[in-house]
SEDREN-207776 format. One line per 5 residues: their letters; for each residue x, y, z of N, C-alpha, C. Coordinates in Angstrom, 2 decimals. Example, Ala and Ser with C-alpha at 12.3 -4.5 7.8 and 13.67 -1.06 7.14 Angstrom:
BEGIN
as	13.19 -5.69 7.80 12.30 -4.50 7.80 13.20 -3.30 7.80; 12.85 -2.25 7.08 13.67 -1.06 7.14 12.90 0.03 7.87
REM end
This chain:
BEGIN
xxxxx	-103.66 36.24 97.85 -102.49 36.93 98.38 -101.22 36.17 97.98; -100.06 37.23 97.52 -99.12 36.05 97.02 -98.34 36.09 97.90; -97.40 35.02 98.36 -96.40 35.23 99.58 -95.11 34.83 98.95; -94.01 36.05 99.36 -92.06 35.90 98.83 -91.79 34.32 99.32; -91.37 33.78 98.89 -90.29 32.69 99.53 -89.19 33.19 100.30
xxxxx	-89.56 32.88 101.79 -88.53 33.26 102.62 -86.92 33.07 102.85; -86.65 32.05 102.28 -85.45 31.44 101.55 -85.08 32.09 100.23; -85.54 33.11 99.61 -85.59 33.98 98.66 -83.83 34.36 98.76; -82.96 34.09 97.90 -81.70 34.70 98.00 -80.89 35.10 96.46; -80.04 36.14 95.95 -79.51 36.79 94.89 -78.39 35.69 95.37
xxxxx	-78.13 35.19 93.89 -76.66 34.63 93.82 -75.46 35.62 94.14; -74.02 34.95 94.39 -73.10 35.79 94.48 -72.96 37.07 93.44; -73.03 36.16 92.27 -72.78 37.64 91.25 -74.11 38.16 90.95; -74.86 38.02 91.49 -76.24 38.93 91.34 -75.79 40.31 92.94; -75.65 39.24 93.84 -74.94 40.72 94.92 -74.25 41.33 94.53
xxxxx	-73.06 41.00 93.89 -71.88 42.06 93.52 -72.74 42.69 92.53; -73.05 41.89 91.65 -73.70 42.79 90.44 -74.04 44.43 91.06; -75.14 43.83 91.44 -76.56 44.95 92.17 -75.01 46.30 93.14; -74.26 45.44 93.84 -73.59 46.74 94.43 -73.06 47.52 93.27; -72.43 46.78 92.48 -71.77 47.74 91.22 -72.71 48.71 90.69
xxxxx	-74.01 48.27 90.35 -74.97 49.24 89.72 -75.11 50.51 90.71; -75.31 49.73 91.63 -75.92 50.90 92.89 -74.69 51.96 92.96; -73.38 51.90 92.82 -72.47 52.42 93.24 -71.98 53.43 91.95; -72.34 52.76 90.32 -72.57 53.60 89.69 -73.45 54.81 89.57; -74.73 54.33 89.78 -76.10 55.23 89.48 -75.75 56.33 91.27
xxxxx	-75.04 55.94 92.00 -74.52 56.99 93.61 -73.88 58.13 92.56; -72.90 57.54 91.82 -71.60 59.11 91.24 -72.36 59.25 90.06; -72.99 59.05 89.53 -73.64 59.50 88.42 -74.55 60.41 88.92; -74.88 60.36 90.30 -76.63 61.63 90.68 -75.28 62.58 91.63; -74.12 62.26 91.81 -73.77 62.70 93.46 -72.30 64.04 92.75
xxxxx	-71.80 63.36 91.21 -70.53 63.83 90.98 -71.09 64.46 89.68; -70.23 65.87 89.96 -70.57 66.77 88.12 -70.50 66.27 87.00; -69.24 65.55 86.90 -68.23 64.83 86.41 -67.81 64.04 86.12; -68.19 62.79 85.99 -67.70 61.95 86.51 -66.84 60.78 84.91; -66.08 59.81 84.79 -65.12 59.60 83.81 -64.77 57.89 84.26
xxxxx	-64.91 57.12 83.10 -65.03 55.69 83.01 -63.23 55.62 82.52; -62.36 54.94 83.47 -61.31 54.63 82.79 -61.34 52.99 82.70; -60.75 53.37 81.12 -61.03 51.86 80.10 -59.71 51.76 79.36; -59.46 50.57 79.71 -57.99 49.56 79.06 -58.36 48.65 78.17; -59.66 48.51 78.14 -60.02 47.45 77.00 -59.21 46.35 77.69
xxxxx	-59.28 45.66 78.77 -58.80 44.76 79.50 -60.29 44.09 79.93; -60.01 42.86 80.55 -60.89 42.30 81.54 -62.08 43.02 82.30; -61.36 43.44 82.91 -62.29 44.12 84.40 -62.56 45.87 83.85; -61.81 46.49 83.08 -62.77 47.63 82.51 -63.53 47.03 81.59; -63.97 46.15 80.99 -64.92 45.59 80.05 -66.04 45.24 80.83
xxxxx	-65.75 44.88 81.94 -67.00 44.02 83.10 -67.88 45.44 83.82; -66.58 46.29 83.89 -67.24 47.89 84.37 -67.35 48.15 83.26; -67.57 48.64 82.01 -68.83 49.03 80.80 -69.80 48.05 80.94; -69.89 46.78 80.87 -71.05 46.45 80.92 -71.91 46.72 82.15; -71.16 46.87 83.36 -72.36 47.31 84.72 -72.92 48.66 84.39
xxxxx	-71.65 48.64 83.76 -72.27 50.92 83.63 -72.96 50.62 82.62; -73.23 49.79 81.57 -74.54 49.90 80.64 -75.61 49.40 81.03; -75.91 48.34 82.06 -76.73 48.08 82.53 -77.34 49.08 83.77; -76.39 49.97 83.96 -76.86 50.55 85.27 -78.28 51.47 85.03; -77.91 52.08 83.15 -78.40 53.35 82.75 -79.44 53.26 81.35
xxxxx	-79.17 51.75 81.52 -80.31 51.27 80.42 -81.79 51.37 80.62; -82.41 51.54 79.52 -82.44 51.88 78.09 -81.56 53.35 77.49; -81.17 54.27 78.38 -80.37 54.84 78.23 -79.40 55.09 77.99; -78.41 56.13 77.48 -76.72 55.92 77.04 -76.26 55.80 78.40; -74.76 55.19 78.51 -74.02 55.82 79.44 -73.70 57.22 79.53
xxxxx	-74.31 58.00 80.53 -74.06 59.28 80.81 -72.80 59.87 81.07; -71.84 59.58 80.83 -70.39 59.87 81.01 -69.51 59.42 79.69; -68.14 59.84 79.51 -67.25 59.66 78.93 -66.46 58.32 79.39; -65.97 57.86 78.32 -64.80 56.83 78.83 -63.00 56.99 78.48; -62.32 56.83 79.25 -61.30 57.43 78.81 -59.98 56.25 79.19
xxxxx	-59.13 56.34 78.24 -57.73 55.38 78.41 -56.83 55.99 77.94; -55.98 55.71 78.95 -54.88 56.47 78.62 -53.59 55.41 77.90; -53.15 56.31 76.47 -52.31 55.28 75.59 -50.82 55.44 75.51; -50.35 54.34 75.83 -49.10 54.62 76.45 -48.25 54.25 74.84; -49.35 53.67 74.08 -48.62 53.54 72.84 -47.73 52.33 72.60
xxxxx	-47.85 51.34 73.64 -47.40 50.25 73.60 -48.25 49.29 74.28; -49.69 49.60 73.51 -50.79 48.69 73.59 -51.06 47.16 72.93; -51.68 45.92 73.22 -52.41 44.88 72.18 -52.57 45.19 71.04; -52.72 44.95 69.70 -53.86 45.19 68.94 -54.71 44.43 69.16; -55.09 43.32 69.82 -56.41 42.68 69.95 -56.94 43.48 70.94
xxxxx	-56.39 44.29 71.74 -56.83 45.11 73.16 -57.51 46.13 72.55; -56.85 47.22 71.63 -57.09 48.57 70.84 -58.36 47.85 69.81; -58.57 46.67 69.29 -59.49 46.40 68.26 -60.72 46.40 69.31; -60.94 45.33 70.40 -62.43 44.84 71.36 -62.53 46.60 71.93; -61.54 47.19 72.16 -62.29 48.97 72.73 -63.06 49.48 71.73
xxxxx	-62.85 49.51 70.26 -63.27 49.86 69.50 -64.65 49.57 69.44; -64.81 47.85 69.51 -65.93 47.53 69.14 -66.77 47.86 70.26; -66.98 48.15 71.31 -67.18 48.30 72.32 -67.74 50.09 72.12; -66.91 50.46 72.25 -67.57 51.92 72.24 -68.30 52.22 70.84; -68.32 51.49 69.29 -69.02 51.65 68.47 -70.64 51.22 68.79
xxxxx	-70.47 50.18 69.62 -71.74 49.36 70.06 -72.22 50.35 71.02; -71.70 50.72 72.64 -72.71 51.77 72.88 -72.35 52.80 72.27; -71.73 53.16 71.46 -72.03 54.72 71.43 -72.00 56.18 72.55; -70.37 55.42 73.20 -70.03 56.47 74.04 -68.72 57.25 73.40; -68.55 58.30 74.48 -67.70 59.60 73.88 -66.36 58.53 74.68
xxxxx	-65.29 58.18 73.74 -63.79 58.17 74.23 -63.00 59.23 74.19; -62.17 59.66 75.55 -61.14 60.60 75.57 -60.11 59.23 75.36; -59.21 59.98 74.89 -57.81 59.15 74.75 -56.86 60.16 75.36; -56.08 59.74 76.30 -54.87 60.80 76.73 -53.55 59.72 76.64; -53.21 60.61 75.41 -51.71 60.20 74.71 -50.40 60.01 75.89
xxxxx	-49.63 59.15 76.28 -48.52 59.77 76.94 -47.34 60.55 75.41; -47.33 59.78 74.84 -46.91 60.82 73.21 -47.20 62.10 73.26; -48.37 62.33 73.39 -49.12 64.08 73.33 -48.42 64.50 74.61; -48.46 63.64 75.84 -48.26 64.17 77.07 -46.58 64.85 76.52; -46.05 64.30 76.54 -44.48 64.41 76.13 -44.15 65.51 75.20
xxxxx	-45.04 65.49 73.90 -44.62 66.57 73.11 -45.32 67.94 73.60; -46.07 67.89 74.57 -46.85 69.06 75.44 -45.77 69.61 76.33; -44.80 68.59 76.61 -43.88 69.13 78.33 -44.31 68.78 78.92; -45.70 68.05 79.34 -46.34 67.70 80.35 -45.43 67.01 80.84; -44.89 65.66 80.48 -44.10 64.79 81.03 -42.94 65.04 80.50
xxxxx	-41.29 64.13 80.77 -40.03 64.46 79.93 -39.99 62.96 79.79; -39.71 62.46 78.62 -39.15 60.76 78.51 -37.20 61.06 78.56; -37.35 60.13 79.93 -36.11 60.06 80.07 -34.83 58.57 79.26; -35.69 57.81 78.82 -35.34 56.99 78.25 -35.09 55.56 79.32; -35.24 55.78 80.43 -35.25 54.94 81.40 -36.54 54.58 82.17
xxxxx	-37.51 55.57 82.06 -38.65 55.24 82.96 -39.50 54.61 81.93; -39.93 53.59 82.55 -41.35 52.97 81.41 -42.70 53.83 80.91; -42.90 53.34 80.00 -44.52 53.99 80.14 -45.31 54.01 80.59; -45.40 52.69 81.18 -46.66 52.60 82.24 -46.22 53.44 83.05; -45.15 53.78 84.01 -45.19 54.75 85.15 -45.50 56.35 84.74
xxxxx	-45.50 56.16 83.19 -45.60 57.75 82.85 -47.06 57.90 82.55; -47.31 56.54 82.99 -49.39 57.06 82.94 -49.77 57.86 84.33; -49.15 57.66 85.10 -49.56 58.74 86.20 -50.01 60.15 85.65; -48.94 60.52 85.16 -48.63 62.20 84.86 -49.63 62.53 84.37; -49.62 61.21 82.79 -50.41 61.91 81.78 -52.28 61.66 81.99
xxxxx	-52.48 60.98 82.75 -53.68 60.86 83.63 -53.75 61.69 84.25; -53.09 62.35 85.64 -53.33 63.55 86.27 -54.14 64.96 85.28; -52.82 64.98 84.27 -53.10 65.95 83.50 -54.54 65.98 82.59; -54.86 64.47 82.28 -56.27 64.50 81.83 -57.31 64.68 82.26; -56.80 64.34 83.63 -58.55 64.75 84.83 -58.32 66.00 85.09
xxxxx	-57.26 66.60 85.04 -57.74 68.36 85.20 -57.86 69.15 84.27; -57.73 68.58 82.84 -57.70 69.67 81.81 -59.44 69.61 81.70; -59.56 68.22 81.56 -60.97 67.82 81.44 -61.95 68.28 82.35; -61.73 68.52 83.48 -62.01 68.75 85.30 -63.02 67.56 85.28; -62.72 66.44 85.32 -63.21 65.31 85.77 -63.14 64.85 87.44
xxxxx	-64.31 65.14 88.08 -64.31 65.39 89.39 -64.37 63.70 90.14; -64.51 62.92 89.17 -64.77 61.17 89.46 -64.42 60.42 88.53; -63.31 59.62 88.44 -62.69 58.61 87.99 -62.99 57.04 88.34; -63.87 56.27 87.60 -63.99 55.23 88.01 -62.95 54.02 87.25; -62.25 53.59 87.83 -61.28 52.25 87.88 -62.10 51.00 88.22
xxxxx	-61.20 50.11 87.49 -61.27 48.83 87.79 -59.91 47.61 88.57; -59.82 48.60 89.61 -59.22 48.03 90.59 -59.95 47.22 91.52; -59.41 45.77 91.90 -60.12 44.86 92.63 -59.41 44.72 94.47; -59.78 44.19 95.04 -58.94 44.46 96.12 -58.10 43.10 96.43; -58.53 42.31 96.13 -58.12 40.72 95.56 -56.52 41.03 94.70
xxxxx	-56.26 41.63 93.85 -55.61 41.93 93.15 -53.84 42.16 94.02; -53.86 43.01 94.32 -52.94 43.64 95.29 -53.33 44.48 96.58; -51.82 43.92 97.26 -52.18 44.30 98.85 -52.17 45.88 98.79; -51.88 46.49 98.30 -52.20 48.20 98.19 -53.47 48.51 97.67; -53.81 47.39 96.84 -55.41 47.85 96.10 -56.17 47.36 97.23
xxxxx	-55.62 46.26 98.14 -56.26 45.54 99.13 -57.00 46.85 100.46; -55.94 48.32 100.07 -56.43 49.12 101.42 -57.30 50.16 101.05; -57.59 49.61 99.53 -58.46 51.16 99.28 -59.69 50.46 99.15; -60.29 52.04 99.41 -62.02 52.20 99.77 -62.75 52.38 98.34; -64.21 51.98 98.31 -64.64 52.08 97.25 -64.27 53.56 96.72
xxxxx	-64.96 55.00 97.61 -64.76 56.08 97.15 -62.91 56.17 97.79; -61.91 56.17 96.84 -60.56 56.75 97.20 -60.55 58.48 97.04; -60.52 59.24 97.95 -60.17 60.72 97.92 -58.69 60.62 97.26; -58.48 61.76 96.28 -56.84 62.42 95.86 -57.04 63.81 96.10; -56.02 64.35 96.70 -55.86 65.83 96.94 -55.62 66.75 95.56
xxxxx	-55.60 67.78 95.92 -55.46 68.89 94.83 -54.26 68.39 93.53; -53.48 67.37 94.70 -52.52 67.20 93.53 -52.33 65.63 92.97; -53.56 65.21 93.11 -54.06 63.56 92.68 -53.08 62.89 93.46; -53.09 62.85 94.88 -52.16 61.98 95.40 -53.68 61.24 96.31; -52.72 59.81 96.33 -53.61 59.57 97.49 -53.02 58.87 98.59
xxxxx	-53.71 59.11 100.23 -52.88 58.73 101.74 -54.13 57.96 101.96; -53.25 56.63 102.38 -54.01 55.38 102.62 -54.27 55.42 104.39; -53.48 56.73 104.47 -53.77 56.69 106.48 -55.32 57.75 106.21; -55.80 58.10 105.27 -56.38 59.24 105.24 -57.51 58.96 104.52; -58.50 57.45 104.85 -59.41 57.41 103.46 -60.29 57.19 104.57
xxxxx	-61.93 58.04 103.87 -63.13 57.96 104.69 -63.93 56.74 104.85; -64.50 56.49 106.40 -65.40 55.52 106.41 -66.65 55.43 105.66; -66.75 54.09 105.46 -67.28 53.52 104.43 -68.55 52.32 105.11; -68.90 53.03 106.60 -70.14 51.92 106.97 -71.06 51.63 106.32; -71.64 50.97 106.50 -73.16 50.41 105.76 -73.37 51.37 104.44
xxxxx	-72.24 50.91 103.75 -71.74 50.91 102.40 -72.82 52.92 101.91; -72.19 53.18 103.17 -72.74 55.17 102.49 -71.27 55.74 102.48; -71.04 56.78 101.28 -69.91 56.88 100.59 -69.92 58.26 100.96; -69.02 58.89 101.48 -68.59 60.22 101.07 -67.77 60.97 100.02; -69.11 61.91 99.19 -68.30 62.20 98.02 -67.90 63.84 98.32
xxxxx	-67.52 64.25 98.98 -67.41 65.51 99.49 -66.31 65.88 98.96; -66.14 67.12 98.30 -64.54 67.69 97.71 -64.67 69.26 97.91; -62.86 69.02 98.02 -62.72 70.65 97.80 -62.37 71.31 96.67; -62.27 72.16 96.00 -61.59 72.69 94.80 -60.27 72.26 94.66; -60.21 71.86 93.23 -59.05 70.58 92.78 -58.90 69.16 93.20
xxxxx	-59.84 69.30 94.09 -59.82 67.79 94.22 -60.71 66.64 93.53; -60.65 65.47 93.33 -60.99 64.55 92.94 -61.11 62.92 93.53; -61.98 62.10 93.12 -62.32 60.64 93.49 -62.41 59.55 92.88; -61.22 58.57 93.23 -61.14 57.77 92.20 -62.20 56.79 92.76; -63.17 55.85 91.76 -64.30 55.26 92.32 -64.30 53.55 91.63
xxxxx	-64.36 52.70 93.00 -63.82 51.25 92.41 -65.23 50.74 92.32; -65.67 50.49 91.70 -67.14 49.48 91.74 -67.14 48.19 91.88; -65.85 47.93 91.32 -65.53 46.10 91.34 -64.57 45.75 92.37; -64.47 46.60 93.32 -63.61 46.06 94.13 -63.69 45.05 95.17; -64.93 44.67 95.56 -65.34 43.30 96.41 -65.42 41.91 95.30
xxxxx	-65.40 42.32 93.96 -65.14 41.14 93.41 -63.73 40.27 92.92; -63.52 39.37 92.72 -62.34 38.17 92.60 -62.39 37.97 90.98; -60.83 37.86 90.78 -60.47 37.02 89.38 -61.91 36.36 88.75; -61.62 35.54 90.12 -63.22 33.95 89.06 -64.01 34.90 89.22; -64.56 35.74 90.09 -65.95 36.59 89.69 -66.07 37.45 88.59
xxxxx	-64.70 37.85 88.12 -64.88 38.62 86.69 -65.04 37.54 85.59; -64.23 36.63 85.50 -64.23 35.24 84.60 -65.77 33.96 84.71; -66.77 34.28 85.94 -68.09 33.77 85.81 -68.72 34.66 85.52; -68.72 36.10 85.52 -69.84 37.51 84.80 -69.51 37.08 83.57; -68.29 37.08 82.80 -67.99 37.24 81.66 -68.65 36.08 80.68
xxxxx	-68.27 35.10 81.36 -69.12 33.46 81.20 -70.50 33.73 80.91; -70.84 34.01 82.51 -72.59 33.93 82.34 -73.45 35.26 81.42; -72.62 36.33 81.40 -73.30 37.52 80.40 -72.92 37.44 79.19; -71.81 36.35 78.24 -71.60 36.43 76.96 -70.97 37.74 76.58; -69.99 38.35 77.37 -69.41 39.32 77.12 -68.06 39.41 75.97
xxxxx	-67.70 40.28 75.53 -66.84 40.37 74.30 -65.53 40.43 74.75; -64.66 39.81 74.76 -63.24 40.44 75.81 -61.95 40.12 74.50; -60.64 40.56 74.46 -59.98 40.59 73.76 -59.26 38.67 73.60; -59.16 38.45 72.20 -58.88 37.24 72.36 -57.53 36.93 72.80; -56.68 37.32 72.99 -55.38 36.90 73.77 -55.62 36.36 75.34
xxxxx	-57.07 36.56 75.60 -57.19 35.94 77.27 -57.30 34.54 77.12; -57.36 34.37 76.10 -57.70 32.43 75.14 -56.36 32.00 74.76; -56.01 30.52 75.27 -54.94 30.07 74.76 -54.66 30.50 72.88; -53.66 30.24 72.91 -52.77 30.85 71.24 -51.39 30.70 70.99; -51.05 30.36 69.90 -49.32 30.26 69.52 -49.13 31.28 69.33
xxxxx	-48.20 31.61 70.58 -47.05 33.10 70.07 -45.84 32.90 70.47; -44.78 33.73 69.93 -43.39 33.65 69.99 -43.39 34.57 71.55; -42.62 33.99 72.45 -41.97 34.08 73.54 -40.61 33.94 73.86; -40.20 34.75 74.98 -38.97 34.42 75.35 -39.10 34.63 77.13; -38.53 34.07 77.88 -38.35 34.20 79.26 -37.32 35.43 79.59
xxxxx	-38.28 36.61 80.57 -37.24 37.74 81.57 -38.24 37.44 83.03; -36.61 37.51 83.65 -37.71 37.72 84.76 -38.98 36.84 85.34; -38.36 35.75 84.48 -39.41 34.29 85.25 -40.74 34.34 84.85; -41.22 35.71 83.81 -42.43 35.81 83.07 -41.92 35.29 81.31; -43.27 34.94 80.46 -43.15 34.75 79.69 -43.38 36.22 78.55
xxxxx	-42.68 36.71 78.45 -42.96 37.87 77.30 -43.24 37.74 76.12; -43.58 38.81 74.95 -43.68 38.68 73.64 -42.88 38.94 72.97; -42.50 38.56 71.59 -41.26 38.86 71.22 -42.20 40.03 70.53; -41.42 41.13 70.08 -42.02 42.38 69.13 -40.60 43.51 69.51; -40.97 44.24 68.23 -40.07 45.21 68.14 -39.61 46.56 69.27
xxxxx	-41.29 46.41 69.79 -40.87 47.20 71.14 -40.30 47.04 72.15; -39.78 45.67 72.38 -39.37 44.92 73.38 -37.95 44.41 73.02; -37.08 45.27 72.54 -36.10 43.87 72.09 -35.64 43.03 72.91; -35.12 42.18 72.55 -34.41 40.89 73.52 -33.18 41.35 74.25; -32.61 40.56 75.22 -31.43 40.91 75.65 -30.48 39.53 75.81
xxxxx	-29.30 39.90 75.73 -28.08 38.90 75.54 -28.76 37.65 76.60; -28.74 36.53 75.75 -29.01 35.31 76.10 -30.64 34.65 76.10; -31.30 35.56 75.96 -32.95 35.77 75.96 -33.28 35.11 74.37; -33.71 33.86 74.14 -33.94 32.87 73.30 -35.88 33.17 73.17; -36.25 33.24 71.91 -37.85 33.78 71.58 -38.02 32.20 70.45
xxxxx	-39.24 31.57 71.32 -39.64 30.17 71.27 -40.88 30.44 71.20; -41.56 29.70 70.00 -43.26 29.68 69.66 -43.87 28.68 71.06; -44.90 28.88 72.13 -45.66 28.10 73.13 -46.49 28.63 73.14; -47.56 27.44 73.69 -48.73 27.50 73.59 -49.40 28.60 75.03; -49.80 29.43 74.99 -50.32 30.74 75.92 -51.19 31.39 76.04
xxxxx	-51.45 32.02 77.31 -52.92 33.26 76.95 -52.42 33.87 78.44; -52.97 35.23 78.08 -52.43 36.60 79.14 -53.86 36.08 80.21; -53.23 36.42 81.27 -54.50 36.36 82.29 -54.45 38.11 82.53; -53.60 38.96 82.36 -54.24 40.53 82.55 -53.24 41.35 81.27; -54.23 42.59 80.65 -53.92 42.76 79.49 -53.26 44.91 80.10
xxxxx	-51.84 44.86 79.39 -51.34 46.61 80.18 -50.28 46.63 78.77; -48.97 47.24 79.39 -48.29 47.53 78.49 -47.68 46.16 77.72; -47.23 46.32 76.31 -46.64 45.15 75.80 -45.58 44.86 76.24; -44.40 45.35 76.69 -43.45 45.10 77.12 -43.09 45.05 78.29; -44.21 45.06 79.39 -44.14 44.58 80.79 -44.93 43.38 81.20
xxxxx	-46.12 43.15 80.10 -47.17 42.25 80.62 -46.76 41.25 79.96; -46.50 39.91 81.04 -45.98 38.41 80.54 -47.16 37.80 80.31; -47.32 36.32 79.78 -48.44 35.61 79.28 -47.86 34.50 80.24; -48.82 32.77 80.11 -48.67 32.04 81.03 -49.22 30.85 80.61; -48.16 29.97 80.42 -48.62 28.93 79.53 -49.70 28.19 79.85
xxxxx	-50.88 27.80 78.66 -51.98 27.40 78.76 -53.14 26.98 77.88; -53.66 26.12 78.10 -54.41 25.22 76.83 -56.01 25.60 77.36; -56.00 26.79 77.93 -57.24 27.39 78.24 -57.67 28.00 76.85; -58.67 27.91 76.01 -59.36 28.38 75.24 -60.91 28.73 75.01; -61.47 27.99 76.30 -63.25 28.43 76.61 -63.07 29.22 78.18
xxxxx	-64.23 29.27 77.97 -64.46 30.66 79.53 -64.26 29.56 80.65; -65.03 28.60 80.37 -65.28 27.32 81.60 -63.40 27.14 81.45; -62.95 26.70 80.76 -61.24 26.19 81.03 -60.83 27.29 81.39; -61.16 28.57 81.57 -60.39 29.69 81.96 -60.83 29.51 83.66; -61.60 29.11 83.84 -62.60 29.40 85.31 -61.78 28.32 85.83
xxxxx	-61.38 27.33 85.42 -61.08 26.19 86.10 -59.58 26.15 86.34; -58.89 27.21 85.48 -57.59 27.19 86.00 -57.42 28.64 87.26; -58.08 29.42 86.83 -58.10 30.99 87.78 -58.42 29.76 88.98; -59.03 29.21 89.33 -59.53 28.39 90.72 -58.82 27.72 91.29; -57.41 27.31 90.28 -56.48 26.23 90.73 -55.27 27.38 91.34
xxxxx	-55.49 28.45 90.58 -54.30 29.41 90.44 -54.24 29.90 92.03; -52.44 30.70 92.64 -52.65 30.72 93.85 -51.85 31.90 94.16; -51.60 32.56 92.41 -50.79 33.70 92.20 -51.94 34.69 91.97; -52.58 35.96 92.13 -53.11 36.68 91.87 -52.17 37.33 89.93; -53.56 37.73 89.04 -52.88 37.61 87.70 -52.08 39.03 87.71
xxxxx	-51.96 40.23 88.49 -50.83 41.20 88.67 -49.62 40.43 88.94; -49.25 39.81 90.34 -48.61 39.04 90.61 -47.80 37.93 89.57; -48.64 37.35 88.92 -48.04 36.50 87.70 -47.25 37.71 86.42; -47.95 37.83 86.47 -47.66 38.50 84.92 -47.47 39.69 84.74; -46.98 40.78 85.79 -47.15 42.19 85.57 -45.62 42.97 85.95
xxxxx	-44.59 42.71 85.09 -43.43 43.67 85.27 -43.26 44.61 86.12; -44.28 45.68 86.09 -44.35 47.06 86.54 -44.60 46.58 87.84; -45.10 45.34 88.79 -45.46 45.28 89.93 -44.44 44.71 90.70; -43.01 44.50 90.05 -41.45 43.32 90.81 -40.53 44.81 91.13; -40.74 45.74 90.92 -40.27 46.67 91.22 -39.74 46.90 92.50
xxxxx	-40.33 46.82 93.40 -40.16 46.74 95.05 -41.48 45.62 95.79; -41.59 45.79 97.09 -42.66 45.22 97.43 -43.47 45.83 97.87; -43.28 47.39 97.48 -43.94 48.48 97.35 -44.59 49.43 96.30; -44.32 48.33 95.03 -44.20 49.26 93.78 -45.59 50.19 93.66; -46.75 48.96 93.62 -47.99 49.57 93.42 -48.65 50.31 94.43
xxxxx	-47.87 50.35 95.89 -48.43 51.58 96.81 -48.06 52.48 96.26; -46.76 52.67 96.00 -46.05 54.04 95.59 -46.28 54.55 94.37; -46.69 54.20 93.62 -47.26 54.77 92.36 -48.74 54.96 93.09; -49.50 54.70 93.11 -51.05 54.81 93.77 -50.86 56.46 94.74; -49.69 56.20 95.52 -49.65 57.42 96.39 -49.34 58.61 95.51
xxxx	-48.48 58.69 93.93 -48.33 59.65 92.97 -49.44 59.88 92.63; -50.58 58.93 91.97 -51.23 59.07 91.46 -52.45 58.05 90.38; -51.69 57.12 90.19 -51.61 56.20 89.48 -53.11 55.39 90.43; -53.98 54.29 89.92 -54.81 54.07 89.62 -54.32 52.49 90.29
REM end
């Protein structure tokens, strides 16, 4: 007779792991529909690999989709590539460009792009009728990401009310909808910075190399370190100086700052995320100094 070891226990990232799978393979049997949004960042890279492990030996049964604001990485746009050539999934791309020359959206010449990913996202989950949107929002991240539920409900008109999200006991999910409506679905949201940066470690995962220290030309706005490039020009007094750097989170080029650093292995990346006491939105993310409300209020439009 063989007997378990009663002391028998799953490491931390073997728990999170196992919830992520479980929470995939739930909207994969539960939703018609359902739609992988991918930035070719960090934490959508950590969600393709759970979602390939969830459905293996099998494809991922769903689409993956990012929306391009057109003022992407190229090291970001190259690792998506390789990534979806390797499994061999279907990418939607929803243009905010296309969005614009559609009418969908109007570029006013003042609003950024990132805020015009709302629109042109809305418009992709309904042309598509994508009834489940899974994100890689953490709750660690920000105090607005901090109040949402794994399953987030959006109404007919992709909004979502944080007074208005269903209980979530002993982790059973309600996926219940009405016509036009939709669910944005976090899988990684009980996990932390270092827990995406020890998966990535311990699974040998592929991630874009700008998360690795590197010489690039910089200039200081806004107490972040930016890139110098043509999409970004400089402004009166704004001096662009070669230092040594690496992005801790990867979005638009001209909002997302870098942070000086002689991190170049996964372990030196682990060891500074541990020292760190800024969450990497917080450090480095333009679009989030807006108010001290920025990322509720986009989330309540629509936004992710």
């Amino acid at each position: 007779m063989t007997n378990t070891h009663v002391d028998y226990q799953l490491s931390q990232l073997d728990q999170l792991e196992a919830e992520s799978i479980h929470i995939f393979r739930e909207v994969a049997a539960e939703f018609e529909k359902p739609v992988l949004m991918f930035s070719g960042g960090k934490d959508s890279i950590v969600m393709l690999r759970l979602a390939e492990k969830a459905f293996y030996p099998a494809k991922i049964p769903f689409p993956i989709m990012q929306v391009d604001t057109g003022l992407d990485f190229p090291e970001v746009m190259e690792t998506r590539d390789n990534w979806v050539n390797r499994l061999g999934v279907r990418l939607v791309v929803a243009s905010i460009d296309d969005a614009i020359a559609q009418g969908v959206l109007v570029d006013d010449g003042k609003t950024s792009r990132n805020r015009m990913q709302t629109a042109t996202l809305l418009n992709a989950i309904e042309e598509n009728g994508f009834t489940a949107a899974f994100g890689g929002g953490r709750r660690d991240e920000e105090k607005a990401r901090a109040k949402e539920r794994v399953y987030s409900h959006r109404d007919e008109f992709g909004q979502w009310d944080p007074k208005m999200q269903r209980p979530e006991l002993w982790s059973l999910y309600n996926g219940r909808l009405h016509a036009g409506e939709h669910m944005r679905i976090f899988p990684i949201s009980n996990w932390t910075e270092l827990d995406i940066w020890d998966y990535i470690g311990r699974e040998g995962i592929e991630i874009p190399n700008i998360y690795f220290s590197h010489q690039r030309r910089v200039f200081e706005r806004d107490g972040m370190l930016m890139t110098e490039t043509p999409l970004n020009p400089m402004r009166d007094g704004e001096v662009a100086e070669e230092r040594t750097v690496r992005f801790r989170t990867c979005g638009d080029i001209t909002l997302t700052g870098c942070v000086e650093s002689t991190a170049s292995t996964i372990d030196e990346i682990i060891e500074e995320v541990a020292a760190a006491r800024v969450t990497e939105r917080g450090a480095t993310r333009g679009d989030d100094r807006f108010s001290e409300a920025a990322m509720e209020d986009r989330k309540k439009e629509g936004y992710f």
